[in-house]
N, C-alpha and C positions, 0 to 999 in steps of 0.2 A: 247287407253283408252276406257273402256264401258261405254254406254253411264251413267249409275247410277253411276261412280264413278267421271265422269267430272259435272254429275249434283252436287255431293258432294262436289267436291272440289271447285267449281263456287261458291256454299252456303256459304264453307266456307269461300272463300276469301270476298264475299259481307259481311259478318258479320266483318268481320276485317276492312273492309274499313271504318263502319259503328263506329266502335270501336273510327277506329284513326280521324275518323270527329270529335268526342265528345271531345276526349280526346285537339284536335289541337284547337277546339272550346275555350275548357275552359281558356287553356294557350293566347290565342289570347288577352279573356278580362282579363288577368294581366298584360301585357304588355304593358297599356299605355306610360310608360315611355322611350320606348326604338321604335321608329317609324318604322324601318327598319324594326327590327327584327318582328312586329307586323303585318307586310305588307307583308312580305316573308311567313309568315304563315299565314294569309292570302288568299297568291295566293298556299299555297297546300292544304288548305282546300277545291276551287273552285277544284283543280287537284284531291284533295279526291272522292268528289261529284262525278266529271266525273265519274270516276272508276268504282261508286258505280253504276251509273246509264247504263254505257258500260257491268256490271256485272250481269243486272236486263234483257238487252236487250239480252243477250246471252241465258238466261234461260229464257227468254222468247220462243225465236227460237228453245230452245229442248222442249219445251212443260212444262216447270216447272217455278216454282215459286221461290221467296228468300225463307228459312224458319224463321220464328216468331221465333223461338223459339229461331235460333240459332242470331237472330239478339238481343233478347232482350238477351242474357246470353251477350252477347260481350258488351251491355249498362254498365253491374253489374262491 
């Protein structure tokens, strides 16, 4: 793979990671009622996180960065 198309797709997946933190976030705090299930998401929010930061350290090592741009569209 060239190195500009592993850079892209590193980006991209850092934006999704970033995506399904918020998303796993939000669903966490309605959950009180159900403890297990709150604690299981939870612990893949923490496993989200990694990913995101395992995804930051790679494009670090090729010389690049996340993109903003594509991380804030993945917020919306």
């Amino acid at each position: 793979m060239e190195s500009k198309h592993l850079v892209d797709w590193l980006r991209d997946a850092h934006a999704m990671e970033k995506q399904a933190e918020k998303m796993l976030q939000s669903q966490a705090h309605r959950l009180e009622h159900y403890p297990q299930l709150q604690q299981r998401i939870e612990e893949h929010i923490e496993e989200t996180v990694n990913q995101s930061k395992k995804l930051e350290h790679c494009l670090t090592l090729l010389g690049a960065n996340t993109s903003s741009f594509k991380d804030m569209g993945a917020e919306l």
